[in-house]
matplotlib code that plots the C-alpha trace (Angstrom):
import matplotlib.pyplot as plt

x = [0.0, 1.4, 2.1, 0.1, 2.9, 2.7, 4.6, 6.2, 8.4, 10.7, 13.2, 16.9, 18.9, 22.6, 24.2, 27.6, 28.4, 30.9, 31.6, 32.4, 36.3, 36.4, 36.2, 33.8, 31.6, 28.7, 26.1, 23.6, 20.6, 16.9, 14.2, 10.8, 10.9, 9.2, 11.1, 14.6, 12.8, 11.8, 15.3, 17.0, 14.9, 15.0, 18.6, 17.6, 19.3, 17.1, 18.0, 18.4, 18.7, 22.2, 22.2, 25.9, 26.5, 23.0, 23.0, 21.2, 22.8, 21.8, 22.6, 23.1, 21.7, 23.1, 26.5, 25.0, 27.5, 25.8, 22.1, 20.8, 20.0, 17.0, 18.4, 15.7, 13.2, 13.2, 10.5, 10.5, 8.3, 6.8, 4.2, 1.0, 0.2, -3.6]
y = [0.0, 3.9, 5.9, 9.4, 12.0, 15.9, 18.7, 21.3, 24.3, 25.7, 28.8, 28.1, 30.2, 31.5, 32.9, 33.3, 32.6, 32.5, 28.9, 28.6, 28.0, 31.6, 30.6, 31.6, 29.5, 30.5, 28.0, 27.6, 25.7, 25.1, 25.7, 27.6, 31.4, 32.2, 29.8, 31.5, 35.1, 34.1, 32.9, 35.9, 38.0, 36.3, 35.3, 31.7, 28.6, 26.1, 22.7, 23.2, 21.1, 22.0, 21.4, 21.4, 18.6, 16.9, 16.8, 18.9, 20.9, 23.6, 27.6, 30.1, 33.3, 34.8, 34.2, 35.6, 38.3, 40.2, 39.1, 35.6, 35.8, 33.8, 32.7, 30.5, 27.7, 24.0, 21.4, 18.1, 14.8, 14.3, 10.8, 11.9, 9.9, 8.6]
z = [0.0, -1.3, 1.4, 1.7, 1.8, 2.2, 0.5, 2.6, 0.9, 3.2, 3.2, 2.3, 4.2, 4.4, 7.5, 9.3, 13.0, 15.4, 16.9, 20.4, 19.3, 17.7, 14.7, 12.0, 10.0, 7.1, 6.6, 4.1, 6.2, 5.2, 7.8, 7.7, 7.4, 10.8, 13.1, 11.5, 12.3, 15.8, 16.6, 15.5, 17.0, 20.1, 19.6, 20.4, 19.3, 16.9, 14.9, 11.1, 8.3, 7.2, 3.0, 2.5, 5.0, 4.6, 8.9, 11.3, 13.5, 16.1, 15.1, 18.0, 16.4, 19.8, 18.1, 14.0, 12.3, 10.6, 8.3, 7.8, 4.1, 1.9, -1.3, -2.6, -1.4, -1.1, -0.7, 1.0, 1.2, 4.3, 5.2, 6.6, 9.3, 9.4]

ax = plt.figure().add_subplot(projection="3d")
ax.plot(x, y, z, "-o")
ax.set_aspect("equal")
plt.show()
């Protein structure tokens, strides 16, 4: 039996940080547009899906230099569950 799945289009992102080493580091993540304005609004730290290492990992917007950037959109497959 197909499984039912779900579309869901997402931001892709670009934005540089500060790592707790000093050291600087720009990712390009996908996640959806409001979570990435809440965070950096509220300087929070939230799990994105990092494209150029196909991993999450967790961004401290506390630590952002400078803007986080959109550059485009991406969708995914998601199941639905019944």
């Amino acid at each position: 039996m197909p499984v039912e799945t779900q579309t869901i289009t997402v931001g892709v992102f670009t934005a540089t940080f500060k790592k707790e080493d000093g050291s600087i580091r720009t990712i390009k993540f996908s996640a959806s547009s409001e979570k990435v304005l809440s965070a950096v609004q509220t300087e929070a730290t939230i799990r994105v899906k990092d494209l150029e290492k196909d991993a999450f990992r967790s961004v401290p917007f506390r630590r952002l230099i400078g803007r986080v950037l959109q550059v485009g959109t991406t969708t995914f497959q998601v199941p639905v569950e019944a």
